[in-house]
C-alpha positions as CSV (number, residue, x, y, z in Angstrom):
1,X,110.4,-4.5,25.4
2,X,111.9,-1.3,26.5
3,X,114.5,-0.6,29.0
4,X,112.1,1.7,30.8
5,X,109.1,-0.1,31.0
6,X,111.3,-2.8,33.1
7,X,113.1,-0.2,35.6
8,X,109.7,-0.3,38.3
9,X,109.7,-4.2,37.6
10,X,113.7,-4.6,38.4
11,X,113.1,-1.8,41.3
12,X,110.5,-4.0,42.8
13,X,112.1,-7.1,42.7
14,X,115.5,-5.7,44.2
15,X,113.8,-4.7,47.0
16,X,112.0,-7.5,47.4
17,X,115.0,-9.9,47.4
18,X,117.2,-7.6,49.3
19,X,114.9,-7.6,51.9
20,X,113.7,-11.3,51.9
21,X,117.1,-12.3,51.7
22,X,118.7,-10.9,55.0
23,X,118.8,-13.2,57.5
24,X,117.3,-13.2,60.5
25,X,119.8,-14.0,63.1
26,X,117.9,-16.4,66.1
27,X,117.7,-15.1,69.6
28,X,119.9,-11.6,69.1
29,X,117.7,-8.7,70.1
30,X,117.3,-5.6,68.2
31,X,117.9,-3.1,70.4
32,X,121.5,-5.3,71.2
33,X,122.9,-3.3,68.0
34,X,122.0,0.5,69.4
35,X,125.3,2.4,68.8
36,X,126.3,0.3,65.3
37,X,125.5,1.2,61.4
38,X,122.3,1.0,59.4
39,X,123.3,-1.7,57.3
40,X,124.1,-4.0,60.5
41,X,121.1,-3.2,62.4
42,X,118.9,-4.3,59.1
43,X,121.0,-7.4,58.3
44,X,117.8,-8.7,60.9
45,X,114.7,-8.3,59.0
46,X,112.5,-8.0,62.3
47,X,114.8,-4.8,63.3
48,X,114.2,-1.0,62.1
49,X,116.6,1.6,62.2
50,X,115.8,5.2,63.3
51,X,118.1,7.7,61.7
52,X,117.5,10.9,63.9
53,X,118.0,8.6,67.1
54,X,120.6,6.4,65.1
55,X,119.0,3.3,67.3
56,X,118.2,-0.4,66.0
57,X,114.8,-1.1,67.6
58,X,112.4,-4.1,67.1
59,X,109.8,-3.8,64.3
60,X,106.3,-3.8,65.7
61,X,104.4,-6.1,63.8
62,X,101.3,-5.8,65.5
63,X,100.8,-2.4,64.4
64,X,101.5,-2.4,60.6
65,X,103.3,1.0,60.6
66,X,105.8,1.5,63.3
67,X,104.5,4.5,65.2
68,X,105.7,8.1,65.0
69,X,106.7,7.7,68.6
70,X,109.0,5.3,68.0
71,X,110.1,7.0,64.7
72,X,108.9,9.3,62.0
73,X,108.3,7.6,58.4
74,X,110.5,9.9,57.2
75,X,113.6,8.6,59.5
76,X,112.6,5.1,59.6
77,X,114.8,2.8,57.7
78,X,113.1,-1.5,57.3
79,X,115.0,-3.5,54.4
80,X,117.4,-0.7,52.7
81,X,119.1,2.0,54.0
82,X,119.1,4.4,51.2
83,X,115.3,4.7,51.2
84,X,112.7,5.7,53.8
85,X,109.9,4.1,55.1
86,X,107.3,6.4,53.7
87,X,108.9,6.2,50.5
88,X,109.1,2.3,50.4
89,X,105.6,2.4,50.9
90,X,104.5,5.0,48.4
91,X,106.4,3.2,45.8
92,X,105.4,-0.5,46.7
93,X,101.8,1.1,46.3
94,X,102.1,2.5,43.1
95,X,103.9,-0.4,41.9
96,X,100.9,-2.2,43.2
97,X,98.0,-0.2,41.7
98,X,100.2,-0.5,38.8
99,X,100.6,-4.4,38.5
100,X,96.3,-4.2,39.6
101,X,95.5,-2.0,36.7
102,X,97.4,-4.1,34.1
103,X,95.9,-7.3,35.1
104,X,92.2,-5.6,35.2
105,X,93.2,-4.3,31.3
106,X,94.6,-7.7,30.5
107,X,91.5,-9.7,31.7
108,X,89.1,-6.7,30.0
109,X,91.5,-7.2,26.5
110,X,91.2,-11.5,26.6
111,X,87.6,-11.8,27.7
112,X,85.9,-8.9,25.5
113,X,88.0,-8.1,22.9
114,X,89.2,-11.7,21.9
115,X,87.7,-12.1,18.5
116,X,87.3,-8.5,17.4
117,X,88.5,-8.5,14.1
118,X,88.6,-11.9,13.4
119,X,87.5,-14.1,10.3
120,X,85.5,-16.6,12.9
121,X,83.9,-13.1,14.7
122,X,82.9,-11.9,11.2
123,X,81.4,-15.5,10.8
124,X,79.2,-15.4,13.8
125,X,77.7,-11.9,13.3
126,X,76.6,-13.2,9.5
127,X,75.0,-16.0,11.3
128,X,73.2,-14.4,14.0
129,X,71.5,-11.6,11.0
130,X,70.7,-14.6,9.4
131,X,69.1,-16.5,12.2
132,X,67.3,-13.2,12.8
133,X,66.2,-12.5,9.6
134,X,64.6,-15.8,9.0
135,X,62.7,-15.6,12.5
136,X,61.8,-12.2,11.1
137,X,60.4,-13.7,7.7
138,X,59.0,-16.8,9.8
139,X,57.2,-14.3,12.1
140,X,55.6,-12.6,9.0
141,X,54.7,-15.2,7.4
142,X,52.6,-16.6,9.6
143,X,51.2,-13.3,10.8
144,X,50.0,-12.9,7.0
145,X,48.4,-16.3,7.3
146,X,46.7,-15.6,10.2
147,X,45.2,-12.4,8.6
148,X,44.3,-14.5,5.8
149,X,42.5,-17.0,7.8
150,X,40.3,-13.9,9.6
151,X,39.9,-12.8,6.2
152,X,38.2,-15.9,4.7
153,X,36.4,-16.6,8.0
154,X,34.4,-13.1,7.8
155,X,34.1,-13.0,4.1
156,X,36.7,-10.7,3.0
157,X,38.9,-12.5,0.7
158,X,37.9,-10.5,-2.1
159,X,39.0,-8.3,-4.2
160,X,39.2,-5.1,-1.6
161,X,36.4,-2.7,-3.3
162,X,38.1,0.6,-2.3
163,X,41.8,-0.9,-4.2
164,X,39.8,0.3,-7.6
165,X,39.8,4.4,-6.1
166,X,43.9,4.0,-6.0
């Protein structure tokens, strides 16, 4: 597996451990570290730092993105420093969509395209012509008999007197 292929997978999971991983601290108050850093503000994972106001405020969970009046996206810091809000969502999005889509084409490649190609596939389309041809010839069959019976019935299993002008 290439190198590349793994950098969303490595990105995704670095995030997700760096921001699982802090620890909440019980009973201090966000808005107690106004006037510190970034990086102490987020070592509690309920608190958000705003860049342009450089204050630690309380994330607000009931709505899921922390309004603009509080702070832009584009200021807002939740889990790392070094990357935006807006951008942490974007990319946990596409990364998202992205895991979605491969599943969808994994479950589409196992459930349809399982045997393609295979002896046993081969096998079974030989046995379902079969099974159709005979119901085919079975069907005939017994369609000629039953013109053969209406035949006798009225008389006409005779020679046919027009075959002769042929």
């Amino acid at each position: 597996m290439n190198i590349r292929n793994l950098a969303p997978i490595l990105l995704l999971l670095f995030v997700l451990t760096t921001v699982f991983s802090q620890t909440a601290a019980p009973g201090v108050a966000c808005e107690t570290k106004n006037g510190t850093t970034c990086v102490e503000c987020l070592n509690n994972v309920t608190c958000l730092w705003c860049i342009t106001t450089k204050t630690c405020v309380t994330y607000p969970v009931r709505t899921i993105l922390p309004p603009h009046s509080l702070c832009p996206l584009n200021d807002a810091r939740w889990g790392l420093c070094w990357m935006n809000f807006q951008n942490l969502i974007i990319t946990l999005a596409v990364l998202g969509g992205v895991i979605i889509i491969a599943l969808l084409i994994c479950l589409f490649c196992c459930c349809k395209c399982e045997n393609i190609g295979s002896s046993r596939f081969l096998g079974n389309m030989e046995r379902q012509v079969n099974k159709s041809k005979t119901k085919q010839e079975t069907r005939r069959a017994e369609m000629k008999q039953r013109h053969d019976d209406i035949r006798k019935k009225y008389g006409l299993s005779g020679q046919n007197p027009y075959s002769r002008f042929g």
